[in-house]
C-alpha positions in Angstrom: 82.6 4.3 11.8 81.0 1.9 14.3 78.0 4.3 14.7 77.8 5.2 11.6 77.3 1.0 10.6 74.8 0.4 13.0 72.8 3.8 12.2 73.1 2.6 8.7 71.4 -0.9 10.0 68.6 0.6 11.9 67.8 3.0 8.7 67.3 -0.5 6.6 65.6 -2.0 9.2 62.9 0.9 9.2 62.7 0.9 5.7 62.0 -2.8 6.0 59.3 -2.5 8.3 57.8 0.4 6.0 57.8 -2.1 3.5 56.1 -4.8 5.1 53.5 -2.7 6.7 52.5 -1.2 2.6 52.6 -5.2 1.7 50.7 -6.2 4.7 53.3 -8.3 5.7 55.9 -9.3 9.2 59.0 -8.0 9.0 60.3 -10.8 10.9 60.0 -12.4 7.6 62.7 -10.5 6.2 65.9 -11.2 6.8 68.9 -8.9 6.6 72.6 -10.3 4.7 75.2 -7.7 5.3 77.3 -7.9 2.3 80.8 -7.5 3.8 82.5 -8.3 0.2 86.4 -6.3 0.0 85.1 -4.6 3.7 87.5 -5.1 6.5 86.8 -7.7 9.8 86.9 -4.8 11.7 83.7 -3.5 9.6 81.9 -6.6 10.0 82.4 -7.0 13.7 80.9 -2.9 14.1 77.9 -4.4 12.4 77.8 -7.7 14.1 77.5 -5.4 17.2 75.0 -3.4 15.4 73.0 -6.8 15.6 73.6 -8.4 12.1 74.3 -12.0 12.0 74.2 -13.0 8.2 76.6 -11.7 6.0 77.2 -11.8 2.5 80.3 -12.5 0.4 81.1 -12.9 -3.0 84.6 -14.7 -2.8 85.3 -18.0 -1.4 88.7 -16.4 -0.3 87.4 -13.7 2.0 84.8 -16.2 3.9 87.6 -18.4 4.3 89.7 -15.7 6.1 86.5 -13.9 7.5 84.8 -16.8 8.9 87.3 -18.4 11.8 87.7 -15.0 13.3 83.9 -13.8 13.8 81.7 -15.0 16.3 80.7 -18.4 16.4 76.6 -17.0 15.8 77.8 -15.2 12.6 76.1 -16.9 9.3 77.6 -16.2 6.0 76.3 -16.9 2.8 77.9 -17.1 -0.6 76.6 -15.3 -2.9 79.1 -14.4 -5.3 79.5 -16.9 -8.5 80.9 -20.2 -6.9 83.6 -21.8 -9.4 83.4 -25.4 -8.9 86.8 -26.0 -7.9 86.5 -23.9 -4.6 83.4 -25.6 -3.4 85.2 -28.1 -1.5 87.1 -25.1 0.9 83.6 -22.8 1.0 80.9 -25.5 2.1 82.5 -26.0 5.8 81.8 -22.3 6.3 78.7 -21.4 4.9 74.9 -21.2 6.2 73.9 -21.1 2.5 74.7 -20.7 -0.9 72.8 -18.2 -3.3 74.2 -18.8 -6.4 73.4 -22.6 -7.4 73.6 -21.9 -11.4 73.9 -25.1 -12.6 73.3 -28.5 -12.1 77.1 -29.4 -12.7 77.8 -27.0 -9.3 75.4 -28.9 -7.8 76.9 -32.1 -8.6 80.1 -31.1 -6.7 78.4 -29.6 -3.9 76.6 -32.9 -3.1 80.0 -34.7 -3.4 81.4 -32.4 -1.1 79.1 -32.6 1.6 78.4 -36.1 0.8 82.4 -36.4 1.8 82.2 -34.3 5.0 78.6 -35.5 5.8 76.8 -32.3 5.9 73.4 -31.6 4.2 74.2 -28.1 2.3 71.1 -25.6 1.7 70.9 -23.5 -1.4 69.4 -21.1 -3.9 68.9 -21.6 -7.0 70.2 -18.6 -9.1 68.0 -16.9 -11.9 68.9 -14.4 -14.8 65.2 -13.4 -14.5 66.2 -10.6 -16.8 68.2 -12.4 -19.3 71.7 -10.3 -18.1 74.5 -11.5 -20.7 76.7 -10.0 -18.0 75.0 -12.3 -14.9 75.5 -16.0 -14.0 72.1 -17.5 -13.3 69.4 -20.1 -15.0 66.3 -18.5 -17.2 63.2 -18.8 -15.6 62.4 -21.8 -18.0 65.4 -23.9 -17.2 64.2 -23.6 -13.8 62.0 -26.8 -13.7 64.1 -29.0 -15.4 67.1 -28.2 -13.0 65.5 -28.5 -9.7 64.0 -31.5 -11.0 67.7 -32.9 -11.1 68.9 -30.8 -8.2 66.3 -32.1 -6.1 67.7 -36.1 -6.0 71.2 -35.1 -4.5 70.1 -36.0 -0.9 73.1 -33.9 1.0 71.4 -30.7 -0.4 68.2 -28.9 0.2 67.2 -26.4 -2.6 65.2 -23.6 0.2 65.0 -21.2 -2.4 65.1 -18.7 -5.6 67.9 -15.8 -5.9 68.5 -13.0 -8.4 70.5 -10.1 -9.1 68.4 -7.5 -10.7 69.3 -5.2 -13.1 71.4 -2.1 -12.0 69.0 1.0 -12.3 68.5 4.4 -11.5 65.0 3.9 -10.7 63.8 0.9 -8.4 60.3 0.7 -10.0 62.2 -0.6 -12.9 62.8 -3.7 -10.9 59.6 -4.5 -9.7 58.3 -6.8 -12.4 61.6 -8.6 -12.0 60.8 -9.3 -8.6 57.3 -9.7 -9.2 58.3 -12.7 -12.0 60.6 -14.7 -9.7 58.1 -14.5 -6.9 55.2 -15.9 -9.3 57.8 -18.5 -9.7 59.2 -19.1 -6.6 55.2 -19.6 -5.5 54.2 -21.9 -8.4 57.6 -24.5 -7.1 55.9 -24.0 -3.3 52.6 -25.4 -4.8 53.9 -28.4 -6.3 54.9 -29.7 -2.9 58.2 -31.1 -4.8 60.2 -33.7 -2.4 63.5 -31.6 -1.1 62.5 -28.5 -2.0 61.6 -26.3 0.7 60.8 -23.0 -1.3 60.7 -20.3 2.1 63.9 -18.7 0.7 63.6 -15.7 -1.9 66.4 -14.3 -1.8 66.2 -10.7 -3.9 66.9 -7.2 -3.7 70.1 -5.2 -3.1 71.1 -1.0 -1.6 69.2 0.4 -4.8 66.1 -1.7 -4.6 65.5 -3.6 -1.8 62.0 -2.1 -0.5 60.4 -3.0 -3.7 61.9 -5.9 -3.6 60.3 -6.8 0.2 57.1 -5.0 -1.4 57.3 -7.8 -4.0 57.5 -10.8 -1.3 61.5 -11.4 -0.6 62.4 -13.2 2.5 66.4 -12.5 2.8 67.7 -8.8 1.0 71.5 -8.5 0.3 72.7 -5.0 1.3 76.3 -3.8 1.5 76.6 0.2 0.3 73.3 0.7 2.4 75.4 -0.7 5.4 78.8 -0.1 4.8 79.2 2.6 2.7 80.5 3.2 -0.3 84.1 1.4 -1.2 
């Protein structure tokens, strides 16, 4: 399986830089978050070898067990829906968290690393689609939260994330990207204190050229890396 992982990384990585090059853009401005969600240590350590360093997970449980026992370089992000009450165990072990969807979760992440004096970065989450079925802010609640977001001093808002739609066909996704990008670059303008805006965190195994086409910085792959489960 080991070759198989890190043949699987090297295919998204050429994708990646096919991407860039019909944007006009570095791929070293792209950056690659294995999402090792329900996969086995074993799995990620094959990919760690196959040089990835971030990884994605979408339960506070499995970066708590993953964590401790990967090399001290590994990153992992949270990216699944973080319920407030497990903030507290997830901050200590993650680079950064995706899924900011509320100013209330925000409030409890700046207690939290207010308490352990860390300074946490995050993503703000957007239902750029207006999913039912997704966690995330509209697009026009962004302002208004970021505005409150922004005054917790122990967190720095670096970015935008979505989860598109699940489709068949990737160009379907493309004005979703191309909608969170226009925002993501409107926030950059306003020079807002706290918010860094370099962060746009968007695309998945289905859609994830379009989505570097479209101007994201970090794409979350799992089934491209790891297979199907």
């Amino acid at each position: 399986m080991g070759d198989e992982i890190k043949e699987h990384i090297q295919t998204v990585k050429q994708n990646v830089e096919a991407a860039c090059r019909r944007a006009g853009r570095n791929p070293d401005e792209v950056t690659l978050i294995a999402v090792s969600k329900t996969k086995p240590l074993k799995m990620l350590l094959e990919a760690y070898e196959a040089g990835a360093r971030d990884f994605g997970e979408n339960k506070v449980q499995e970066i708590l067990e993953k964590a401790p026992k990967m090399p001290p370089d590994a990153r992992f992000h949270m990216i699944g829906h973080l319920q407030r009450n497990k903030v507290r165990q997830v901050i200590p072990h993650v680079r950064m968290i995706h899924s900011v969807d509320s100013v209330r979760l925000a409030e409890m992440i700046q207690q939290e690393a207010l308490r352990i004096g860390k300074t946490v970065d995050i993503l703000l989450e957007v239902n750029v689609a207006k999913e039912e079925s997704k966690f995330g802010m509209f697009p026009e609640q962004v302002m208004e939260n970021l505005d409150q977001i922004r005054l917790f001093p122990n967190i720095r808002i670096c970015g935008l994330m979505t989860i598109a739609p699940f489709v068949e066909n990737s160009e379907e996704n493309r004005p979703i990207f191309q909608k969170l990008y226009q925002l993501y670059v409107d926030i950059k303008k306003k020079n807002i204190d706290n918010v860094t805006m370099n962060v746009l965190s968007m695309g998945m195994t289905g859609d994830y050229q379009v989505a570097v086409e479209e101007g994201a910085t970090m794409i979350r792959v799992g089934t491209g890396i790891f297979g199907v489960r």
